[in-house]
N, C-alpha and C positions, 0 to 999 in steps of 0.2 A: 465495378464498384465492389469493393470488400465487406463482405460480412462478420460479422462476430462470429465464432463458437464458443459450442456451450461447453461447459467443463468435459462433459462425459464424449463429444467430439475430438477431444484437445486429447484426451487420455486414450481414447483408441486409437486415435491419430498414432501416436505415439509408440501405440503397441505392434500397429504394422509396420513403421518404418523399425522398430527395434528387430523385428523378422526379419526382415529384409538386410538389413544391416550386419546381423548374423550370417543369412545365408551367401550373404559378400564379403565375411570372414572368412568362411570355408572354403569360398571357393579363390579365393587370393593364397590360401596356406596350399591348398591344394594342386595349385599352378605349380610345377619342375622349374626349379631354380634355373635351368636354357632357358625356359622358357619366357621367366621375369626378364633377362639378360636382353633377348631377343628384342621384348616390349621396350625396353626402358632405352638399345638404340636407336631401333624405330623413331621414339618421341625425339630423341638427339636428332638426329638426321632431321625430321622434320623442322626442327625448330632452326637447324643450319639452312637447310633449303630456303626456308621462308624467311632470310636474314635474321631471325631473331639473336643471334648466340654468332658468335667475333670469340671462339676463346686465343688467350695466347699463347706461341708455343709452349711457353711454360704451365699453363693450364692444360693444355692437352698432354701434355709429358706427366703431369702429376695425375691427371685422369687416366692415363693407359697404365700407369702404377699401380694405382687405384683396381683397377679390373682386374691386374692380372694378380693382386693378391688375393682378391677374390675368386678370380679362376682358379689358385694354387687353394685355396679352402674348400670349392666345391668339388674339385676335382672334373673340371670340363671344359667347355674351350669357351673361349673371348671372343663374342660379337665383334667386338671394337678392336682386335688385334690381328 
């Protein structure tokens, strides 16, 4: 069963998720761009393993473009290549 809160529940509420949300800014900035790469094939992979994601070769051609311009900007190597 749901309860109401009172304003001043609603406003601290508020105040620690805005902490928190902070401290999961910094630590997302803070992550080495290998290291977002890494994560972000990870989620790919996964979602291929679990049939979610059929891309076409043309999808997958324009996605390893994709990477490796971003490889040439960060100056590091392609999860995905």
């Amino acid at each position: 069963m749901a309860t109401n809160m009172t304003r001043a529940e609603v406003v601290s509420w508020q105040e620690r998720w805005a902490l928190v949300n902070a401290v999961t800014r910094r630590q997302v900035r803070a992550t080495p761009l290998e290291e977002k790469f890494r994560q972000t094939a990870t989620l790919m992979a996964l979602g291929h393993s679990l049939g979610l994601v059929r891309p076409s070769a043309t999808d997958l051609t324009e996605t390893q473009k994709r990477w490796m311009r971003l490889k040439a900007r960060a100056g590091g190597s392609s999860p995905l290549v």
